[in-house]
C-alpha positions as a Python dict, from the first residue, in 0.01 Angstrom:
ca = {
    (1, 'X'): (0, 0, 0),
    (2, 'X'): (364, 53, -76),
    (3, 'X'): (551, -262, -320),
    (4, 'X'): (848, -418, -157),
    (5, 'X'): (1035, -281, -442),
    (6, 'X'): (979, 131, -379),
    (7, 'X'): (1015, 41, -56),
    (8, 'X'): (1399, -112, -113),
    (9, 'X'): (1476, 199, -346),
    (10, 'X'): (1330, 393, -64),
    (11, 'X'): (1551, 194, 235),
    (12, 'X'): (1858, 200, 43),
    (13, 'X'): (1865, 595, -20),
    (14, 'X'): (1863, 602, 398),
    (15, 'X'): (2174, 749, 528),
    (16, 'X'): (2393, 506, 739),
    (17, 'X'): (2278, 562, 1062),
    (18, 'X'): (1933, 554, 989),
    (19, 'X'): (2019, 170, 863),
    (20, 'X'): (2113, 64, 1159),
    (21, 'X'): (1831, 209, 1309),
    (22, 'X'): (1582, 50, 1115),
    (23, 'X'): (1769, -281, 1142),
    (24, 'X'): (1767, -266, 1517),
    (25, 'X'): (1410, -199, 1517),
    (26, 'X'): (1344, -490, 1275),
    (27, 'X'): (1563, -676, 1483),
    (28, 'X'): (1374, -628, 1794),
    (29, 'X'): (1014, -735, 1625),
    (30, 'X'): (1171, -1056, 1487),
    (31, 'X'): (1271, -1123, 1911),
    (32, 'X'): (1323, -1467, 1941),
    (33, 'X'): (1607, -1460, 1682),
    (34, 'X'): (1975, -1500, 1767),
    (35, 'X'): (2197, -1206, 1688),
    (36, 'X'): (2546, -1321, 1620),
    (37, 'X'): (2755, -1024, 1734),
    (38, 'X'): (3071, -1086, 1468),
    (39, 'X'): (2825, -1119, 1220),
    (40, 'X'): (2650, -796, 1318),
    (41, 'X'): (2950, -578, 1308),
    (42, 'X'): (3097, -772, 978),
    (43, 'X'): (2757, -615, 825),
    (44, 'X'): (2776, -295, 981),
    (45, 'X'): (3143, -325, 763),
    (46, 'X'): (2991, -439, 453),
    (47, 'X'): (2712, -132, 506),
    (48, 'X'): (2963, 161, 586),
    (49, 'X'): (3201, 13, 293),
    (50, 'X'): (2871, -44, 27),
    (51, 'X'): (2759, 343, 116),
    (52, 'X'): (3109, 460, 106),
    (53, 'X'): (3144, 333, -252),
    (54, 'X'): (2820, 476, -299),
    (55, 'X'): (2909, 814, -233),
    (56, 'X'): (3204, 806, -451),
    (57, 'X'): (3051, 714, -743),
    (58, 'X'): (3238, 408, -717),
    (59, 'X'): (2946, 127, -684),
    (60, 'X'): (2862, -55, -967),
    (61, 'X'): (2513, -42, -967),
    (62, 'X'): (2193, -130, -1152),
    (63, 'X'): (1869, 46, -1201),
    (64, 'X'): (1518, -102, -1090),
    (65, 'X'): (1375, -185, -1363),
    (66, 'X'): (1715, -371, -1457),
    (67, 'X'): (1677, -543, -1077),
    (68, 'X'): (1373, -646, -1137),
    (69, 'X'): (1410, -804, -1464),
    (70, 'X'): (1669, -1006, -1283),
    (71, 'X'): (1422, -1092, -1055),
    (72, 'X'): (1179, -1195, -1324),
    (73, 'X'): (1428, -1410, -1514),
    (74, 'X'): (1577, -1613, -1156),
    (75, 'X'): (1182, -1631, -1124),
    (76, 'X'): (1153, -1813, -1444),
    (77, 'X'): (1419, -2049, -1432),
    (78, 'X'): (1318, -2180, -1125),
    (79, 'X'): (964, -2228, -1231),
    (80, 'X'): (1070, -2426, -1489),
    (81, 'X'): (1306, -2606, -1289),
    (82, 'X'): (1045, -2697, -1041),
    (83, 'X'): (1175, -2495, -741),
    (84, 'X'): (942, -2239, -722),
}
């Protein structure tokens, strides 16, 4: 079985127009969904101008293990908020 998380690192290292493949395919299974067009192509933006920054070396990013600590911690705090 492969964890959600190697499966993100995995998603995110797909080149741009395999994205939108994969999104259009997930699209499709969820069906009964509305698709907002402007909101479509404002993500299709915020994807070409993420991977851009990406391939520049400009992205500030954060390793897994630092992502999932985040995780982790939001986990916690809403545990012991009683939200989750």
């Amino acid at each position: 079985m492969v964890m959600p998380a190697d499966l993100f690192r995995q998603v995110m290292q797909l080149p741009e127009d395999e994205l939108r493949r994969l999104r259009s395919i997930i699209d499709e299974r969820l069906g009964d969904e509305q698709v907002d067009a402007d909101a479509t192509e404002a993500w299709d933006a915020e994807i070409a101008r993420r991977s851009a920054e990406v391939d520049a070396g400009t992205a500030e990013t954060v390793s897994l293990e630092e992502f999932d600590a985040f995780l982790e911690e939001r986990r916690r705090r809403r545990a012991a908020a009683g939200n989750g």
